[in-house]
TORLO-688850 format. One line per 8 residues: their letters; for each residue x, y, z of N, C-alpha, C, O, CB. Coordinates in steps of 0.02 Angstrom, whole numbers. Glycine has a CB too. Layout:
! residues N
a	X/Y/Z/X/Y/Z/X/Y/Z/X/Y/Z/X/Y/Z; ... $
//
This chain:
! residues 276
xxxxxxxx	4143/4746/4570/4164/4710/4510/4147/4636/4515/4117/4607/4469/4238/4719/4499; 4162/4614/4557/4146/4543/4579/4082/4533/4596/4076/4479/4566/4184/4522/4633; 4026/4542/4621/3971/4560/4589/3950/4556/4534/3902/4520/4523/3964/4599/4594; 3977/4589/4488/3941/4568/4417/3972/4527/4369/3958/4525/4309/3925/4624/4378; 4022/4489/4406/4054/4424/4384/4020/4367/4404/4015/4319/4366/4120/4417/4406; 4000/4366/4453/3959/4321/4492/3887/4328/4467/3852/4277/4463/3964/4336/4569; 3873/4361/4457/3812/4386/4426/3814/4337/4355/3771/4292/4358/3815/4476/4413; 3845/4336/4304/3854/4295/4256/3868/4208/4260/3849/4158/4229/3904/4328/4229 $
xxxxxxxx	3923/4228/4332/3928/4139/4353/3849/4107/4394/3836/4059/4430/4007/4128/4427; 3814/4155/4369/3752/4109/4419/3729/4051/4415/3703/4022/4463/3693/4130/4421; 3738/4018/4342/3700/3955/4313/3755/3911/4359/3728/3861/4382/3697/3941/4213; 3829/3919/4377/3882/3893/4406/3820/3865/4482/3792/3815/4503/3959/3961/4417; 3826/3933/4495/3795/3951/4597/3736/3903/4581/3734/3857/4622/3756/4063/4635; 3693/3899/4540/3632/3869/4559/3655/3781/4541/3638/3734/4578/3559/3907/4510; 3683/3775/4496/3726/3689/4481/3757/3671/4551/3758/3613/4573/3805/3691/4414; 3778/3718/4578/3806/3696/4657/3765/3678/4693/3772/3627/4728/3836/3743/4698 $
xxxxxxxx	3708/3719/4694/3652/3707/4752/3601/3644/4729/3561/3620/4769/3602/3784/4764; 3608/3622/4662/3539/3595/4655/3541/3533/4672/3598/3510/4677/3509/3600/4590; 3480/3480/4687/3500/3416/4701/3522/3375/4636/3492/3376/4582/3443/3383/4735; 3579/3340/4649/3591/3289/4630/3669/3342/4585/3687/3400/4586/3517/3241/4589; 3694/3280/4550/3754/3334/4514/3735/3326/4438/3766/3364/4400/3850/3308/4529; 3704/3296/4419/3683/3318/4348/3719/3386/4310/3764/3383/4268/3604/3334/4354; 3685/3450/4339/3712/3505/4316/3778/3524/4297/3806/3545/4246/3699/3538/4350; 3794/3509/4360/3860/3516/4380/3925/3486/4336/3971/3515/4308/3860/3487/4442 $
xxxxxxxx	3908/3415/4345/3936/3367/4283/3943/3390/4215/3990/3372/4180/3893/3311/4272; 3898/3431/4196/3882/3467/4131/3943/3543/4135/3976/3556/4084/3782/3491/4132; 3947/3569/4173/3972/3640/4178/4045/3584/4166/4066/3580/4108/3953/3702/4264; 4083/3544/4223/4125/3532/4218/4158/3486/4166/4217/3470/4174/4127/3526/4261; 4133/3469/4127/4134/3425/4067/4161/3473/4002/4204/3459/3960/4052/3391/4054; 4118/3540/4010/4145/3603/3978/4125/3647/4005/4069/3666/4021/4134/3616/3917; 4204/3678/4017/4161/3744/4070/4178/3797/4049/4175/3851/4078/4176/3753/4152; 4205/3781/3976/4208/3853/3938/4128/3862/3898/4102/3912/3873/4283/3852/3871 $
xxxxxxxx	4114/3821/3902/4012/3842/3896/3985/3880/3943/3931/3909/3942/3954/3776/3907; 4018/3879/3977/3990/3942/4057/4051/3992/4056/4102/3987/4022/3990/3895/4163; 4030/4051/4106/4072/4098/4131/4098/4065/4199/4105/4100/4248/4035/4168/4140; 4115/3991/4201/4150/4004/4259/4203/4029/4271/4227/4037/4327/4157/3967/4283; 4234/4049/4204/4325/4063/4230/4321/4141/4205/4375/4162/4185/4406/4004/4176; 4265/4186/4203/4251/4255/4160/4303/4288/4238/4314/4258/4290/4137/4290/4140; 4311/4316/4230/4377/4398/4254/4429/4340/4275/4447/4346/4333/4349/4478/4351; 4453/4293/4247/4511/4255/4285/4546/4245/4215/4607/4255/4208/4490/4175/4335 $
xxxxxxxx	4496/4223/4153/4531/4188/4105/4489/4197/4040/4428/4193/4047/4543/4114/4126; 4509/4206/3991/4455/4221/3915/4426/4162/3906/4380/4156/3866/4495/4242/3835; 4454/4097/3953/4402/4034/3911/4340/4043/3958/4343/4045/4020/4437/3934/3915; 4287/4049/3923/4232/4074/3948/4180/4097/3893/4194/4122/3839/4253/4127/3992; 4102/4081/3923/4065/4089/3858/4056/4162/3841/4034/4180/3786/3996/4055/3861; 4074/4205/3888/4070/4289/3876/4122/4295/3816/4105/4305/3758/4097/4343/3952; 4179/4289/3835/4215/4299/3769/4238/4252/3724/4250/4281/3671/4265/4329/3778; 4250/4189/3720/4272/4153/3646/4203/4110/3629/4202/4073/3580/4351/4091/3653 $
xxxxxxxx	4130/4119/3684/4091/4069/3638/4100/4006/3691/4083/3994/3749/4130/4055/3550; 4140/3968/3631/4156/3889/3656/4227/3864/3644/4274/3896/3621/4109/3835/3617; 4225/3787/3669/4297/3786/3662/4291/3751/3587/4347/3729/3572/4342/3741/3727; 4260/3744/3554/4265/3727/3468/4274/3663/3470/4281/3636/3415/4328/3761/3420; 4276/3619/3530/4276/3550/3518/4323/3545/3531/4336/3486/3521/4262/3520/3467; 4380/3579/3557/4445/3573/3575/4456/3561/3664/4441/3609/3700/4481/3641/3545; 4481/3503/3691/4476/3477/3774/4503/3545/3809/4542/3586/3785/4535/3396/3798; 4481/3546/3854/4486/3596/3906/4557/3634/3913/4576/3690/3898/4471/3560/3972 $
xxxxxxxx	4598/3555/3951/4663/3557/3961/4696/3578/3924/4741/3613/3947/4685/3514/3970; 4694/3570/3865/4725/3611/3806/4727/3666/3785/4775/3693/3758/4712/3598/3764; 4661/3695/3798/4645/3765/3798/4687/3812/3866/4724/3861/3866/4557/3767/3804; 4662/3774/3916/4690/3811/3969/4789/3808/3977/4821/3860/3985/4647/3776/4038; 4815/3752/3974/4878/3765/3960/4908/3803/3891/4969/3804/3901/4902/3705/3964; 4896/3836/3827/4879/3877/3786/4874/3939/3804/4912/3982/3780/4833/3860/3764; 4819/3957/3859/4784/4024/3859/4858/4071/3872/4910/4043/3887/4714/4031/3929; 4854/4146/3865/4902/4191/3868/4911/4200/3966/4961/4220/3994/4872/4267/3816 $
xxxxxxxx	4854/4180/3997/4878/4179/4066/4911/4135/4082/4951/4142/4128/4839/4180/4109; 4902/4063/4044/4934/4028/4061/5027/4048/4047/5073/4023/4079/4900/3973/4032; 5033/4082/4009/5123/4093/3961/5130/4146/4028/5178/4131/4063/5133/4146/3843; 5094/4201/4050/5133/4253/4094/5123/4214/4164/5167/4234/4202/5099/4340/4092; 5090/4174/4190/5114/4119/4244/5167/4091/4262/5189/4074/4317/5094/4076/4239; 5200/4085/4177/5258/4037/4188/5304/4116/4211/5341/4108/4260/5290/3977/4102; 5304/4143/4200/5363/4230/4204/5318/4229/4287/5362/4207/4324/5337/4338/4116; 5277/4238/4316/5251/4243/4385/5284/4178/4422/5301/4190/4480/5165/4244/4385 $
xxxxxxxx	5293/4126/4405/5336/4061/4442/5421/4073/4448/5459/4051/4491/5324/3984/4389; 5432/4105/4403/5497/4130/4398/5506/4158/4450/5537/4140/4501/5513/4169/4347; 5472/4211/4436/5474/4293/4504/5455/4249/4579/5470/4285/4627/5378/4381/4484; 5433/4201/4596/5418/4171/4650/5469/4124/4672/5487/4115/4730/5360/4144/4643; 5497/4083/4600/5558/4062/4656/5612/4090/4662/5652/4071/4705/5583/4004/4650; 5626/4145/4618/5695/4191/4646/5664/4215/4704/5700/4203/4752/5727/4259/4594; 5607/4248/4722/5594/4265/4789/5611/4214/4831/5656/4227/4871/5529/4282/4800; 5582/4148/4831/5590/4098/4862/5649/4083/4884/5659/4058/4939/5569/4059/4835 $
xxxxxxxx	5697/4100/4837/5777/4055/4824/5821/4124/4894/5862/4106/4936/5825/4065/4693; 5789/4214/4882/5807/4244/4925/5796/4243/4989/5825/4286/5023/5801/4281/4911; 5758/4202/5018/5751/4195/5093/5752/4102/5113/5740/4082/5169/5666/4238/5117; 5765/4068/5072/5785/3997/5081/5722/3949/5083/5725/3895/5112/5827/3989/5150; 5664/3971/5051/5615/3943/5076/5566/3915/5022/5580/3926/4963/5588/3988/5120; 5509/3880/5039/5467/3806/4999/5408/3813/5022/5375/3764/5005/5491/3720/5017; 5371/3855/5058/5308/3848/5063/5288/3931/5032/5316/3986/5027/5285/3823/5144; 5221/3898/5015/5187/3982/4948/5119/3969/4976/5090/3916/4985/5187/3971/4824 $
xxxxxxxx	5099/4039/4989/5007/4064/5015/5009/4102/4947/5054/4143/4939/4984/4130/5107; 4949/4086/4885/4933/4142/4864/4875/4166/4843/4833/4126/4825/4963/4149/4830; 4860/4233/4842/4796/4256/4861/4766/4268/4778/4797/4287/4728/4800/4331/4919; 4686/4247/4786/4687/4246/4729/4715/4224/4662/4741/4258/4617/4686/4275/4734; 4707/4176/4665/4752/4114/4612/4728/4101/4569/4739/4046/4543/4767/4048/4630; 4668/4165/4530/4609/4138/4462/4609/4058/4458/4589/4021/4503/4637/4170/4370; 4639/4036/4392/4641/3965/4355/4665/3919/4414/4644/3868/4441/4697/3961/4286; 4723/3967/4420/4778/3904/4454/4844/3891/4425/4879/3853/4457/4748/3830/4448 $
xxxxxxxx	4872/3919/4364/4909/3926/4313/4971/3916/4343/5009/3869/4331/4901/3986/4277; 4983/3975/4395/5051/3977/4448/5066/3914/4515/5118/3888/4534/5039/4057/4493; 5021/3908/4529/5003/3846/4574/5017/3785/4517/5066/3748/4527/4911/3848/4607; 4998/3780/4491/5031/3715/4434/5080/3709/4423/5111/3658/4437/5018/3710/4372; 5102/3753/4396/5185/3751/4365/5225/3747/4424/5278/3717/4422/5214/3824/4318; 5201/3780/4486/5241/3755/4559/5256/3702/4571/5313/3678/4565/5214/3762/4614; 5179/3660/4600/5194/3606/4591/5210/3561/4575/5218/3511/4611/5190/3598/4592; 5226/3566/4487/5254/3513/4431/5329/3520/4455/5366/3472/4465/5240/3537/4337 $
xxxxxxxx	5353/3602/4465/5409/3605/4497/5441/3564/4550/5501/3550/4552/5407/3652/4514; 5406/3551/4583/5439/3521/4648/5400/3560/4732/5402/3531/4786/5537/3544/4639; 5371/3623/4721/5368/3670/4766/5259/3652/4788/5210/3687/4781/5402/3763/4718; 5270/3566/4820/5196/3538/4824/5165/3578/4911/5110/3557/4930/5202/3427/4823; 5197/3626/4953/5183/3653/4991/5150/3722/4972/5160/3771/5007/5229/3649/5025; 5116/3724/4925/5071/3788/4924/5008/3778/4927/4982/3726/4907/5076/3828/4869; 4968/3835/4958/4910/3861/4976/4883/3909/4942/4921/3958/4939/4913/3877/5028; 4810/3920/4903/4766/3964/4897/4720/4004/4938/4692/3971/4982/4742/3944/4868 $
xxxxxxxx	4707/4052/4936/4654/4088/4961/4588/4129/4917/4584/4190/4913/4691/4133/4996; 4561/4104/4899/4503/4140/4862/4411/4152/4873/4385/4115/4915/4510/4106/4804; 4382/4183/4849/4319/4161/4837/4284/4091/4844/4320/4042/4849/4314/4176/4784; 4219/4082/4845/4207/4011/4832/4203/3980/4777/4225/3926/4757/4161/3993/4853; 4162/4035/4744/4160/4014/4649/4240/4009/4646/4258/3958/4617/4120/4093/4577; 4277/4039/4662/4338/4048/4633/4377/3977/4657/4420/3961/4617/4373/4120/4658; 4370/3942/4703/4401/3884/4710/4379/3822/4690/4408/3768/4696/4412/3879/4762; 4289/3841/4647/4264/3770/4625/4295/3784/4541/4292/3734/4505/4160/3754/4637 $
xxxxxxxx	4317/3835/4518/4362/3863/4475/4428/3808/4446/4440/3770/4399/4390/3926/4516; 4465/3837/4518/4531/3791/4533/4510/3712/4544/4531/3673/4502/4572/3819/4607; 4480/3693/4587/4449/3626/4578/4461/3594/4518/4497/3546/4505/4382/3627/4586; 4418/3635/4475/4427/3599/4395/4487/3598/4374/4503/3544/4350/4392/3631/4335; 4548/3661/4375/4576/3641/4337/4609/3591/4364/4612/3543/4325/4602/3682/4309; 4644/3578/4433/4667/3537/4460/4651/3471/4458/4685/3433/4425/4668/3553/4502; 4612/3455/4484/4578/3389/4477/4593/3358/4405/4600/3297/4412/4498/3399/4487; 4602/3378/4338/4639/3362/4270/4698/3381/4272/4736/3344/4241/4614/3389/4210 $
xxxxxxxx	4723/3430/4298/4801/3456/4280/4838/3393/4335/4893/3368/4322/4821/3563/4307; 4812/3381/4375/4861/3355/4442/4845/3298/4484/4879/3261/4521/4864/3408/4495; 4771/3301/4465/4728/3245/4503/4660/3250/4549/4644/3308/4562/4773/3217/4546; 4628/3210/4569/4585/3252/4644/4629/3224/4696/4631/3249/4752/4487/3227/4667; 4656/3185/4683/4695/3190/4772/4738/3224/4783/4757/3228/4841/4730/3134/4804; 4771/3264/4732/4813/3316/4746/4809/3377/4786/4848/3412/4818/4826/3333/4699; 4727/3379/4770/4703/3420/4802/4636/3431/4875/4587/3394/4883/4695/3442/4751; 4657/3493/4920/4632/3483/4983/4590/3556/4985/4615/3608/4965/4695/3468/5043 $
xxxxxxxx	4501/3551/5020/4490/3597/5020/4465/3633/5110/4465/3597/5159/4449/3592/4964; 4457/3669/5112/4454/3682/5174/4386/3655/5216/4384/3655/5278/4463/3751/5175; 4317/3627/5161/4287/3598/5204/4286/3519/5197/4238/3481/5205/4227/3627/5205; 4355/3500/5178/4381/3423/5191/4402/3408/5249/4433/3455/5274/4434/3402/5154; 4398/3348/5291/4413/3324/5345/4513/3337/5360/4554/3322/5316/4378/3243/5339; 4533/3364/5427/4597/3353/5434/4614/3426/5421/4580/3477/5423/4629/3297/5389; 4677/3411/5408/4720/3487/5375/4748/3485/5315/4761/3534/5281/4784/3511/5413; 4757/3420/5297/4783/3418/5214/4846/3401/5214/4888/3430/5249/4778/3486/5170 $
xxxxxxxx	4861/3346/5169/4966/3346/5179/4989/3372/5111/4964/3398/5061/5016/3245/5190; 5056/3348/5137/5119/3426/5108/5124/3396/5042/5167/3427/5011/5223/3440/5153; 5099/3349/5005/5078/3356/4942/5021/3363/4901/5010/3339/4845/5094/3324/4927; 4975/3410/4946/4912/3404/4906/4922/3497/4905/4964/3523/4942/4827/3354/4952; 4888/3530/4871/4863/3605/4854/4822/3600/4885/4772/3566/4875/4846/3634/4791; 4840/3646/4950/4758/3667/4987/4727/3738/4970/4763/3785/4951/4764/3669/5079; 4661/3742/4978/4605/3786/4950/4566/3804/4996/4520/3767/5013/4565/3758/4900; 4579/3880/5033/4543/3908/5098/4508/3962/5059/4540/3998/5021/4596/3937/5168 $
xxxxxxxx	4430/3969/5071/4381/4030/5045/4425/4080/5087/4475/4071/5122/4284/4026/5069; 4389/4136/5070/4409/4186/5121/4364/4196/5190/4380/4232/5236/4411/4252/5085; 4318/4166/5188/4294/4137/5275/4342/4134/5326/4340/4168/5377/4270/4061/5280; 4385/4092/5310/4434/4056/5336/4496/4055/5319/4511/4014/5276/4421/4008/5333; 4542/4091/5343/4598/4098/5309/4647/4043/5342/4621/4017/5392/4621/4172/5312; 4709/4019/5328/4751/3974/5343/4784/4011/5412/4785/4072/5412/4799/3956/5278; 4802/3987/5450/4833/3995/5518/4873/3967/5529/4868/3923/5571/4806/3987/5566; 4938/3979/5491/5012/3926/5488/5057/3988/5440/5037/4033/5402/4998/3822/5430 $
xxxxxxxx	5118/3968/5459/5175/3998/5453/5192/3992/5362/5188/3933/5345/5231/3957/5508; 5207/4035/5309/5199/4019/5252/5298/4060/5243/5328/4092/5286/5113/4055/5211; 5315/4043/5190/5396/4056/5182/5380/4130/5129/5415/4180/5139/5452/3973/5133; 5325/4133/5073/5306/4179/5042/5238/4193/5014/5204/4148/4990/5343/4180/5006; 5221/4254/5017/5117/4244/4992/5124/4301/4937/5142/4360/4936/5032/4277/5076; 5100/4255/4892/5083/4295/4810/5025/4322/4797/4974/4290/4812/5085/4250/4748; 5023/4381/4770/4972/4426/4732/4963/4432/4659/5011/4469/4645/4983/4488/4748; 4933/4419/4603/4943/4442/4564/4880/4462/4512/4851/4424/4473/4987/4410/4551 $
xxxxxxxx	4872/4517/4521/4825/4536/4463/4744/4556/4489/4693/4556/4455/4823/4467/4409; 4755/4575/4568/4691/4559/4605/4709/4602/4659/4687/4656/4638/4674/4478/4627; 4726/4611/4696/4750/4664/4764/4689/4727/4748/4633/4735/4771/4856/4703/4756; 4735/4771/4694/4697/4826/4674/4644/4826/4661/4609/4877/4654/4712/4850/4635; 4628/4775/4657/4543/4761/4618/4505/4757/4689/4448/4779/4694/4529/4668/4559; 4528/4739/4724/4488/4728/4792/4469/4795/4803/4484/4843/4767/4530/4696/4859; 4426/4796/4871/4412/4850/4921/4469/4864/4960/4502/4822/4991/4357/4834/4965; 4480/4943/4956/4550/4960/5005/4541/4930/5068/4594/4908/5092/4564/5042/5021 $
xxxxxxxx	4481/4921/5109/4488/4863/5163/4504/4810/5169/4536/4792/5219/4456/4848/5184; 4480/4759/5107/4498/4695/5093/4576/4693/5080/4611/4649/5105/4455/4669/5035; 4602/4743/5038/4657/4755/5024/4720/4753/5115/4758/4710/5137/4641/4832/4978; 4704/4808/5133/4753/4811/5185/4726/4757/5226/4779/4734/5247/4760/4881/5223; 4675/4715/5254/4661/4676/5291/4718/4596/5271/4748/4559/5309/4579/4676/5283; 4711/4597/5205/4748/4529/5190/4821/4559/5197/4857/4513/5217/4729/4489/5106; 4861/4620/5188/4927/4658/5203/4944/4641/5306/4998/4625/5332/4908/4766/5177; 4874/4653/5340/4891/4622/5406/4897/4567/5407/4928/4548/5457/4854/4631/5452 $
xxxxxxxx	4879/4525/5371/4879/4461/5376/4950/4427/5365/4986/4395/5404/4831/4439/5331; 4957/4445/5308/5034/4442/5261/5063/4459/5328/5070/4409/5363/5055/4507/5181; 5083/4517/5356/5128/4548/5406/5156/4483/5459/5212/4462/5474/5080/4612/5450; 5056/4458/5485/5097/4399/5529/5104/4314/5498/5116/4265/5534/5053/4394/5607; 5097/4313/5456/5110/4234/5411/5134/4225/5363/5121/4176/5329/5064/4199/5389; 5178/4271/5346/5222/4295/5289/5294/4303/5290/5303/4342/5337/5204/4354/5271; 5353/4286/5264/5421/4293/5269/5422/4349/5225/5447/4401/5246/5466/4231/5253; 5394/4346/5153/5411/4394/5096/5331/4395/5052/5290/4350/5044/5488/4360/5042 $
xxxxxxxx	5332/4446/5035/5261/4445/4997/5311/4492/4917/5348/4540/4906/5172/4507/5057; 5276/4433/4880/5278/4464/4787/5219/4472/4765/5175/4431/4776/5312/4413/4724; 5210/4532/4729/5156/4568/4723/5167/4598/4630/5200/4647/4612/5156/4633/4793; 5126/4551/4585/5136/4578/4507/5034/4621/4511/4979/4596/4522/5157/4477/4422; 5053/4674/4498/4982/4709/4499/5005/4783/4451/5058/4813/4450/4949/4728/4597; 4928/4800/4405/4942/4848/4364/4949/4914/4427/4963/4904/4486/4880/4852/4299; 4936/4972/4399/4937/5035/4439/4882/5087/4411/4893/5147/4403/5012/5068/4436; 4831/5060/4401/4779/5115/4349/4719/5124/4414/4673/5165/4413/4734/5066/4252 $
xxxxxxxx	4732/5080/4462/4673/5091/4515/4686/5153/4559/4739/5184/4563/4665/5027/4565; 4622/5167/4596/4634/5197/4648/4707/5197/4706/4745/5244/4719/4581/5177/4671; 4706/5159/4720/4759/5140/4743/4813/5081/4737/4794/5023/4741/4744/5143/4784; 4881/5097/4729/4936/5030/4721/4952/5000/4758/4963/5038/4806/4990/5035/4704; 4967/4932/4778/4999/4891/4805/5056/4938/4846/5046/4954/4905/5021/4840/4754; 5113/4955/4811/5148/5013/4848/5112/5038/4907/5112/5019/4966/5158/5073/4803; 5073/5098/4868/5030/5161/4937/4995/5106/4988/4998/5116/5048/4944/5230/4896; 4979/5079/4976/4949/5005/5028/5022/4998/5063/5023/5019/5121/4917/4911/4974 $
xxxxxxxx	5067/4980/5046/5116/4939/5091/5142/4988/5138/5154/4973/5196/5179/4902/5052; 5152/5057/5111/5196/5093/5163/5140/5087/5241/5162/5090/5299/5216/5191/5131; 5081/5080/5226/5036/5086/5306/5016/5017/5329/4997/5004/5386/4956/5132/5301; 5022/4968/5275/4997/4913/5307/5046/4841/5332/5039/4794/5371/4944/4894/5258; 5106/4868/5279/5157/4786/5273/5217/4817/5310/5241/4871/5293/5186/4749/5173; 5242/4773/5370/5284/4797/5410/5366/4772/5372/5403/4738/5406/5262/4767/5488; 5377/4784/5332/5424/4752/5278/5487/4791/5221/5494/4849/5240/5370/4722/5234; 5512/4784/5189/5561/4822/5160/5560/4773/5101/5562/4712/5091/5632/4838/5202 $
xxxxxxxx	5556/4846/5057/5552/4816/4973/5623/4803/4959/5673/4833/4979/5518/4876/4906; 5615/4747/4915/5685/4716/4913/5697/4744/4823/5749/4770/4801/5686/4611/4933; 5635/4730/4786/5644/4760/4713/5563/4780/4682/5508/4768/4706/5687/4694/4659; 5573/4799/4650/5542/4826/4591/5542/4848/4530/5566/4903/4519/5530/4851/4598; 5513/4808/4475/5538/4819/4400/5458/4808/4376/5407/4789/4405/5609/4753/4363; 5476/4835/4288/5410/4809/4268/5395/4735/4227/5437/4691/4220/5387/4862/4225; 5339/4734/4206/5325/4661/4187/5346/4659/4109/5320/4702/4073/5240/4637/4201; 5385/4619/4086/5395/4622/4028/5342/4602/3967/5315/4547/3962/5445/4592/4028 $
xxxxxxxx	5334/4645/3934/5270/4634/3888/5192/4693/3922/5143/4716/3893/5247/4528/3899; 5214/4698/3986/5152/4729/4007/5177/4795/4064/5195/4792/4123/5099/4663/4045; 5170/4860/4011/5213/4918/4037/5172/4916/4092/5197/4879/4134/5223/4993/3994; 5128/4935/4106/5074/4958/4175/5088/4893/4215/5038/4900/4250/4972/4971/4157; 5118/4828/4240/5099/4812/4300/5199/4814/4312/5246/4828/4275/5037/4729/4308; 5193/4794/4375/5243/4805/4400/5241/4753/4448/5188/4735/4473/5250/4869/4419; 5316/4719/4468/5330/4658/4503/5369/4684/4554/5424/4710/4543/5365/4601/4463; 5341/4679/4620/5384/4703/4702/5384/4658/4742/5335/4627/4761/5355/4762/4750 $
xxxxxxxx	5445/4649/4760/5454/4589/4831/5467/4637/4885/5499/4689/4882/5529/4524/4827; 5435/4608/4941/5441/4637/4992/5483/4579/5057/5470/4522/5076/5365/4665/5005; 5514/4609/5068/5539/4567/5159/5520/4582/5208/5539/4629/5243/5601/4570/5189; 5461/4526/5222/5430/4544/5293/5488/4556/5357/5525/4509/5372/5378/4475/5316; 5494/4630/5397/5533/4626/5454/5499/4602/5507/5451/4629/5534/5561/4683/5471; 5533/4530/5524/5538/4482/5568/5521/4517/5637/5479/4500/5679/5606/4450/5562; 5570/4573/5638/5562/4613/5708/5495/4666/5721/5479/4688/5776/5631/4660/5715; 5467/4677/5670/5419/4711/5649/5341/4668/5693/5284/4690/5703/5426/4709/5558 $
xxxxxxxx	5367/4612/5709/5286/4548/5727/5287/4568/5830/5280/4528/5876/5321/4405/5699; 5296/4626/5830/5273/4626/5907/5186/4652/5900/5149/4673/5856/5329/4692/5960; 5184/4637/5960/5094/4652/5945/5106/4731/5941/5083/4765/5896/5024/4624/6024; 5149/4759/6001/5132/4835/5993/5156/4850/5934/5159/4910/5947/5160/4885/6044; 5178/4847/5873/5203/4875/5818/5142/4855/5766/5117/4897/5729/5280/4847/5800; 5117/4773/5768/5052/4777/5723/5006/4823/5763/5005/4873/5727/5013/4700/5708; 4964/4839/5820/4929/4854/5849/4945/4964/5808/4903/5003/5786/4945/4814/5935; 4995/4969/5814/4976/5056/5804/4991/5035/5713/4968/5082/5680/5051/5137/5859 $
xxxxxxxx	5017/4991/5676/5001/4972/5615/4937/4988/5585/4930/5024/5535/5008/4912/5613; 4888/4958/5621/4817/4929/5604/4786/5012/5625/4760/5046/5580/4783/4845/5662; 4790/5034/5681/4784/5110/5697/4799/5155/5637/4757/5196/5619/4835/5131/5755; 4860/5147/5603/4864/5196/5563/4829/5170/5489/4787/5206/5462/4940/5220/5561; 4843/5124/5468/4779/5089/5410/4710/5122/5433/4685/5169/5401/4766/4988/5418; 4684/5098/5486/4605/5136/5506/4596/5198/5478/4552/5212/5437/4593/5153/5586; 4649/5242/5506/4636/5311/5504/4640/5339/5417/4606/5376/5383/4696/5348/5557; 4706/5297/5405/4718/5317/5319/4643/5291/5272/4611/5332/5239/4803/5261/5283 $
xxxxxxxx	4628/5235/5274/4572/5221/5241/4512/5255/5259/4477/5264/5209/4562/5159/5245; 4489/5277/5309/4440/5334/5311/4464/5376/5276/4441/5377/5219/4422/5363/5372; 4513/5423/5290/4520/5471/5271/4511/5475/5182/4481/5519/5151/4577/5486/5303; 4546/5419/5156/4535/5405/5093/4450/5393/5054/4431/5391/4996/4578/5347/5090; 4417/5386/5118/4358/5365/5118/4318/5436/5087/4298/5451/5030/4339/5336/5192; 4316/5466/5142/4299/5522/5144/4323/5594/5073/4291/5642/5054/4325/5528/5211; 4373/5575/5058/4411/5618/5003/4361/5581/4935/4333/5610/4888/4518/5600/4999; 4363/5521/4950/4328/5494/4879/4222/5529/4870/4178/5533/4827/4334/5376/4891 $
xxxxxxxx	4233/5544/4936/4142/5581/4937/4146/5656/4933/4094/5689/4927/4089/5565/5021; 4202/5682/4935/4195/5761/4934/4211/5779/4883/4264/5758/4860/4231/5800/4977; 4169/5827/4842/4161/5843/4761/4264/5890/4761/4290/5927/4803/4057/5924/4739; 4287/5867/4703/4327/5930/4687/4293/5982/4676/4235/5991/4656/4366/5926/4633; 4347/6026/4698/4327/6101/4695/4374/6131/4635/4430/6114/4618/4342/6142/4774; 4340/6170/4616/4389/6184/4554/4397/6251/4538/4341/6275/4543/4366/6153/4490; 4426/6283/4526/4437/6361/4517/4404/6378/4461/4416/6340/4414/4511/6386/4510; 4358/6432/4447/4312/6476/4381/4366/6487/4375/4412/6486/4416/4252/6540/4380 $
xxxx	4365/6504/4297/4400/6539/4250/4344/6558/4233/4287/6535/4228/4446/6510/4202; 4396/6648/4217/4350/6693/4203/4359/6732/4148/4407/6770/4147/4342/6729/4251; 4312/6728/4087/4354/6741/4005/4360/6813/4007/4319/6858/4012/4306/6718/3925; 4441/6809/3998/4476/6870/3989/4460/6945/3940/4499/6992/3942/4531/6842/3970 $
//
């Protein structure tokens, strides 16, 4: 899928690479003239065109991701408020929508994890919503302080202790590897993971957690306005972080994702019917 999103963001990829920033300047000036924000956000030239002459910022605080963000900030600090805690990892952060309203909140200790297109994405909106010094990216000098939004590709993931790490709208969409790989991750840099994701894929967030997240669901309800996704907090068990308990963890993920592997290449078999 991502692939042929990227595929559309190319005029983006080659403005990155080319000399000088000319291009670039241009995409970000309006970047609803490009697909940079296409599978994250409708402002984008695939679906509305343009922004009609109307500033960015406006559009993007407006958009309908932006209104179910504010209901996803909610669900993050009651998570937050249940284990006492102020720092947020979250994966896949499209716009940035949730990361904003955090930080306007008060809650300036969060972290992204995404793509690369996907963080020169966030870049933009940040850099207008919040500032550029607000923001820190992972190939900036240092580690970044506790009021800036830091921005790690998935190269490189963050290696520090986080209070809760958000999902939303992206898990399922991944590769069941990519999927349970960031669930090990969560396991050891995670207090609680909230997870808003539909259920029409191959596999759910749920069937993922029972093999990969060493943790206990605390709730589950659905999203209001949107019957198919569903909002689950999980509590990472603390006692759960011995190596031997991740170690036959990761053992049984291996084995389940082949196996799943394999079921997805073998034709159903189906019983003839035979007219009576």
């Amino acid at each position: 899928m991502w692939q042929e999103i990227d595929a559309r963001r190319r005029d983006v990829h080659e403005a990155l690479l080319a000399e000088g920033n000319a291009r670039l300047r241009g995409i970000f000036a309006d970047p609803v003239a490009t697909d940079l924000y296409f599978g994250t956000d409708n402002l984008c030239r695939s679906i509305i065109g343009s922004s009609n002459g109307r500033p960015f910022l406006e559009l993007a605080l407006e958009s309908a991701r932006a209104q179910r963000a504010k209901y996803q900030f909610e669900r993050l600090t009651t998570a937050l408020a249940m284990i006492n805690g102020q720092s947020v990892v979250e994966i896949g952060p499209g716009m940035g929508h949730c990361a904003f309203y955090s930080y306007r909140a008060g809650l300036t200790d969060y972290t992204t994890i995404d793509l690369p297109l996907g963080i020169v994405a966030q870049l933009r909106f940040f850099a207008e919503t919040l500032g550029p010094d607000r923001v820190w990216i992972d190939s900036d000098p240092g580690e970044g302080t506790r009021d800036q939004i830091k921005l790690f590709s998935i190269a490189r993931l963050p290696n520090r202790q986080f209070d809760a790490a958000l999902n939303v709208d992206s898990m399922t969409e991944m590769s069941l590897t990519a999927a349970l790989d960031y669930l090990s991750w969560i396991n050891q840099h995670a207090r609680a993971f909230i997870s808003i994701n539909h259920e029409l894929n191959p596999f759910t967030v749920c069937d993922i957690a029972k093999y990969s997240l060493s943790a206990t669901r605390s709730e589950r309800s659905s999203v209001p306005g949107q019957p198919i996704y569903f909002q689950e907090t999980f509590i990472v068990d603390q006692r759960g972080r011995t190596k031997s308990s991740l170690f036959w963890l990761r053992i049984k993920t291996l084995f389940w994702s082949v196996a799943l592997r394999i079921r997805s290449r073998v034709p159903l078999i189906r019983p003839k019917i035979v007219p009576g």
